[in-house]
C-alpha positions in Angstrom: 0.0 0.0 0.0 1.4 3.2 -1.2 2.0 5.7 2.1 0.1 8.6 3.0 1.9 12.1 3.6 2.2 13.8 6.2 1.5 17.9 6.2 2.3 19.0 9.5 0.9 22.5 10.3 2.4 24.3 13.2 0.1 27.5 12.9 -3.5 27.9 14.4 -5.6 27.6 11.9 -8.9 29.7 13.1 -12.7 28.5 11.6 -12.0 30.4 8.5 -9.2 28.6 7.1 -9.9 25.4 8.9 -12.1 23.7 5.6 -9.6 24.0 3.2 -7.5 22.0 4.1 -9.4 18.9 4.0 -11.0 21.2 0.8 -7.5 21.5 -0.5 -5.3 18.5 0.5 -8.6 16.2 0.9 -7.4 12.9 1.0 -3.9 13.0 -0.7 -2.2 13.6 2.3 -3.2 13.4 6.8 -2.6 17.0 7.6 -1.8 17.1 11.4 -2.2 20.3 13.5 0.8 20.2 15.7 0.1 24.1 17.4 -0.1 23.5 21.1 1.0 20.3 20.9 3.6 18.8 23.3 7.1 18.8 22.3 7.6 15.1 21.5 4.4 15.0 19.5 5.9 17.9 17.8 9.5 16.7 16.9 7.8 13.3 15.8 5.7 14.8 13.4 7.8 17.2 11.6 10.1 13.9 11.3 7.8 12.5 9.0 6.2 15.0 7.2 6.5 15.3 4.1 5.7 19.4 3.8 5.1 21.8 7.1 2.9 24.9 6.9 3.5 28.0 8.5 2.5 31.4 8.4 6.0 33.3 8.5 8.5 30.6 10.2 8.1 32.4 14.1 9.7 30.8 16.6 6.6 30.6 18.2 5.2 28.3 15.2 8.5 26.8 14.2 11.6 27.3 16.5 15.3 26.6 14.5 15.6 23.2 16.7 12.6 21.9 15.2 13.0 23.4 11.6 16.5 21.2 11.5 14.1 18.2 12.2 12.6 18.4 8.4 13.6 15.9 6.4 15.5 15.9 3.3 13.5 16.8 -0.4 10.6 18.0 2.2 8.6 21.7 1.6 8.6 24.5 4.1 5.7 26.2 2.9 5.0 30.0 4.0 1.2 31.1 4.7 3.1 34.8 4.3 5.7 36.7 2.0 8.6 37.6 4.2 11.3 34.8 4.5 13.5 36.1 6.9 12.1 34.5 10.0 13.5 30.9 7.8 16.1 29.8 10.4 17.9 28.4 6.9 21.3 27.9 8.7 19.8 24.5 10.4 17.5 23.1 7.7 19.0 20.3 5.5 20.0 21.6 2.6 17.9 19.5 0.0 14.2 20.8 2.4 13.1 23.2 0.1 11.5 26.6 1.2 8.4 28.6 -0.7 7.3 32.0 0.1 3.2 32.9 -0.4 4.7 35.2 -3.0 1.9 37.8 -4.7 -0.8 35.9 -2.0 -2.1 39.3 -1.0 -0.7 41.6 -4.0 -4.1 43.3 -4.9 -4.8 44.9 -1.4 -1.4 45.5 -0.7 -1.5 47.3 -4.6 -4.6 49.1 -3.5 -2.5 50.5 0.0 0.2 51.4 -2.0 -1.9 53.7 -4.0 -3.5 54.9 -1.2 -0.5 56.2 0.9 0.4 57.8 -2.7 -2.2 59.5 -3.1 -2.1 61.4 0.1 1.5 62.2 -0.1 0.4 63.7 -3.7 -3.1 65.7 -2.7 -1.4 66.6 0.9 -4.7 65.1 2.5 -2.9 64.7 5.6 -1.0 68.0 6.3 -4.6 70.1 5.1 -6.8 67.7 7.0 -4.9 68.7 9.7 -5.0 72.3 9.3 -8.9 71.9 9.1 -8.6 70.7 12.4 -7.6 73.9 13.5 -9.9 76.1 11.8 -7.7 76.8 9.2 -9.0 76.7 5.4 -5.8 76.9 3.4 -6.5 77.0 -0.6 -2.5 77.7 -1.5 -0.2 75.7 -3.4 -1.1 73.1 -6.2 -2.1 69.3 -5.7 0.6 67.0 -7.1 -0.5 64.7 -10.0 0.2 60.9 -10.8 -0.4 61.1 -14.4 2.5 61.1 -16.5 4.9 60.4 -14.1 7.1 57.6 -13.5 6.5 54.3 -10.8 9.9 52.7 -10.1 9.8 49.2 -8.4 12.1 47.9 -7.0 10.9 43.8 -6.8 9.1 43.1 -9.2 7.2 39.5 -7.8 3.9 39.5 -7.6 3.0 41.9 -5.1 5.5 44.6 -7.4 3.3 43.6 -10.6 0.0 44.1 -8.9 1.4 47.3 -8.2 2.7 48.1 -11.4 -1.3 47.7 -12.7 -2.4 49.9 -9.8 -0.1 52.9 -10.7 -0.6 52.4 -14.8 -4.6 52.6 -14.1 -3.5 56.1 -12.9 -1.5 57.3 -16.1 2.0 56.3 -14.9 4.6 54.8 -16.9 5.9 52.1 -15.2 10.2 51.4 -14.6 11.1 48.0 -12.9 14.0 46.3 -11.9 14.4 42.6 -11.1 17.1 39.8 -11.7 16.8 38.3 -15.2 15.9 42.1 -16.4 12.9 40.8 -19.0 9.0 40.6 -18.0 5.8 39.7 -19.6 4.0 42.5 -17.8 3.5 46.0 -19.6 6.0 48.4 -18.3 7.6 51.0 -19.9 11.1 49.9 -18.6 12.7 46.2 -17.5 16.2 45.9 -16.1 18.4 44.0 -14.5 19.5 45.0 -10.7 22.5 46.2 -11.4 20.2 49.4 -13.2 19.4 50.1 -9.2 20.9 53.7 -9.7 18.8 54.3 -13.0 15.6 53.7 -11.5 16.1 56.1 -8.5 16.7 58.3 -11.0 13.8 58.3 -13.1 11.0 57.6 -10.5 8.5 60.2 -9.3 7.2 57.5 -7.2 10.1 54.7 -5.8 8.1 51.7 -4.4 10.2 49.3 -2.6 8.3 45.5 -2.6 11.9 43.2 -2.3 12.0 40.5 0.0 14.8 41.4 2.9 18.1 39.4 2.1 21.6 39.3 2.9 21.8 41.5 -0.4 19.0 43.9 0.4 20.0 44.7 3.8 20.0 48.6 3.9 19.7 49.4 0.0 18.2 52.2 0.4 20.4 54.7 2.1 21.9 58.4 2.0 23.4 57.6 -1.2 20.5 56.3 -2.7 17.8 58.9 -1.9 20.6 61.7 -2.9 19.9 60.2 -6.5 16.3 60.9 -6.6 13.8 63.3 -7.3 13.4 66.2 -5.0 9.7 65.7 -5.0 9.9 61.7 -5.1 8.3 59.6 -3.2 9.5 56.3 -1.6 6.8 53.4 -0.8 8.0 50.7 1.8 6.5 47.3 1.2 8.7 45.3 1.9 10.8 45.2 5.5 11.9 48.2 7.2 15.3 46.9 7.4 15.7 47.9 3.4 16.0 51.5 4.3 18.6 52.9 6.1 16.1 54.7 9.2 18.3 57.5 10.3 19.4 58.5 6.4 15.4 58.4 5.9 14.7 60.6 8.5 17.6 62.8 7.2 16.5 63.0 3.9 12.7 64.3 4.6 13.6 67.0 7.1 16.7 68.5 4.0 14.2 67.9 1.5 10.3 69.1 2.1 9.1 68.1 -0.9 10.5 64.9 -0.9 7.6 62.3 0.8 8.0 59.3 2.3 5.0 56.3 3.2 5.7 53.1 5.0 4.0 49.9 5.7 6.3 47.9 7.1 8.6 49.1 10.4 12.2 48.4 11.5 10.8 47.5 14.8 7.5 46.0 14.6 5.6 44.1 17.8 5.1 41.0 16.2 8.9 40.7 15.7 10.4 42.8 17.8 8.1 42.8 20.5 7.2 46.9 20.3 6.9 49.4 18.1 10.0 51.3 18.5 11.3 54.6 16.2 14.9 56.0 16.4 13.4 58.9 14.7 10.2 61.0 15.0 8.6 60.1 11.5 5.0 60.6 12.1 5.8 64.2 13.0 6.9 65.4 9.6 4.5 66.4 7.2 6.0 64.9 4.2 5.3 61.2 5.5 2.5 58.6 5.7 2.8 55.6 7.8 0.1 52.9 8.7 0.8 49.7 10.8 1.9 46.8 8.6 -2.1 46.3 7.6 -2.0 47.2 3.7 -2.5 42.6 3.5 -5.3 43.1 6.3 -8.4 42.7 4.0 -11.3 40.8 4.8 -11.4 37.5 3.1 -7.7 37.0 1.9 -6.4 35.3 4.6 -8.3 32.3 3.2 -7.3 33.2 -0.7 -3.7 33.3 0.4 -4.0 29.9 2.3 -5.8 28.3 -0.5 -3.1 29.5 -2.5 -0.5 28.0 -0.4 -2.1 24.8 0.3 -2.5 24.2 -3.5 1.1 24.8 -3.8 2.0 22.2 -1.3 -0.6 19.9 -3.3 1.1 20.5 -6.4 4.5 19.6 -4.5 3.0 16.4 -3.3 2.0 15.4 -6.9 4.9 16.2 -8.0 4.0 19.6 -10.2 5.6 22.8 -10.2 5.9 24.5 -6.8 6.1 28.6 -7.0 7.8 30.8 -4.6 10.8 28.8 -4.0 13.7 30.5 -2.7 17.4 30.3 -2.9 19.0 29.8 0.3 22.2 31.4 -0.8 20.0 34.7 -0.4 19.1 34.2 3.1 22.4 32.7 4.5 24.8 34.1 7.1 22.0 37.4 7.5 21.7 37.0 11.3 18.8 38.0 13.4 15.8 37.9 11.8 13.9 41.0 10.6 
């Protein structure tokens, strides 16, 4: 009799995402629920299994003790994006690893927009002034239209963005490893073209994963090369962006704008929400907590999409979102 896999899945699955697995996976594999389980249970299960789920590799789902249990040719499958919680240094080399990459593109295109748009119209700074009485007509509202979106990723949540900021009347610039796409964008290059696109973008929207490579891209140098009246989207981790040249570079440059999403010291990570610099109290920047994924309903689109994924591993069909270790290797503590 031919054996049954085992998917072992060390999140909580709550009564939303619960059916689909057995939806999913049905019969092809016995999915076990290992959260809250005791520690033997635990290490026996993720022996055997033939893919584990997770949301983002936590320690509190996964710790690196247990991750070096998985057995050779097994998946690590991501319910999220972000890879750098993978403790990659103690998994056996042949497990393989696959980010939920694009999962929750179209909301997180739709925030993206968003935060644009009210670095552009200055809703912020005039809503503000409303507040206190004052009704201040001066100055111009910026325009999207014609300008240029640089992005710099350009996976799926960078392509759903791309569509977002052409539906506005941008030309689109992109930069990404092989330098060639089959989406419509006005530019394609490779990454070493980095210091082209910050040249060219009116509006610089940063969607990479966070890798040894990507540590701190964006920095002094870097935002020196752009626009005065840019703008720089963070998507991705705060870890990209050099915080203190940030900071920097809004106060010397008042027209420059700057929105973020994700946080160099986040609670879920880092345990608080911490700032080495007083962002939110400059006019020329937007910042909302890590929520532009938070949309009703696509926590179970982005699990069905991962569970399908892990199907099509098990069948032996094309898995997406696999990532190269080498990119992860030697980057420390986890962002």
């Amino acid at each position: 009799m031919k054996e049954i896999p085992v998917v072992a899945v060390t999140c909580s699955p709550d009564r939303e995402i619960f059916p689909l697995f057995d939806e999913v996976i049905g019969k092809r594999a016995k999915v076990c629920f290992i959260h809250g389980a005791g520690s033997e249970e635990r290490e026996k299960t993720l022996e055997r299994s033939y893919a584990v789920i997770t949301t983002s590799c936590a320690p509190d789902e996964l710790s690196g003790s247990e991750a070096g249990l998985l057995k050779p040719g097994s998946l690590l499958q991501l319910l999220f994006a972000g890879a750098d919680n993978v403790p990659f240094d103690v998994l056996n080399e042949n497990t393989l690893v696959a980010s939920n990459t694009g999962a929750f593109a179209e909301p997180i295109a739709e925030h993206v927009l968003a935060m644009t748009l009210a670095l552009v119209k200055k809703i912020i700074p005039r809503n503000e002034a409303l507040k206190k009485g004052v009704f201040d007509q001066s100055g111009f509202n910026g325009t999207l239209r014609g300008k240029v979106c640089g992005i710099l990723g350009f996976g799926g949540n960078g392509r759903a963005v791309a569509k977002a900021m052409r539906s506005m009347g941008m030309k689109v610039a992109a930069v990404n490893r092989g330098g060639r796409t089959e989406e419509d964008v006005d530019y394609i290059w490779k990454n070493d073209r980095l210091e082209d696109l910050l040249e060219i973008s009116d509006v610089l929207v940063l969607a990479l994963p966070l890798t040894r490579d990507t540590r701190g891209i964006i920095g002094s140098r870097e935002l020196s090369m752009m626009k005065k009246e840019a703008i720089l989207v963070n998507i991705a981790r705060g870890a990209v962006v050099d915080q203190g040249a940030l900071y920097s570079h809004l106060i010397d440059n008042p027209d420059f704008g700057a929105a973020i999403d994700t946080w160099w010291s986040e609670p879920s990570h880092h345990g608080k929400f911490l700032l080495d610099h007083p962002f939110l109290d400059l006019p020329n920047f937007v910042g909302s907590p890590h929520v532009a994924d938070n949309v009703a309903g696509m926590m179970p689109a982005a699990t069905r999409f991962a569970l399908q994924n892990v199907v099509d591993f098990l069948e032996g069909g094309t898995v997406r979102g696999l990532l190269d270790r080498a990119d992860y290797m030697g980057m420390g503590k986890p962002e």
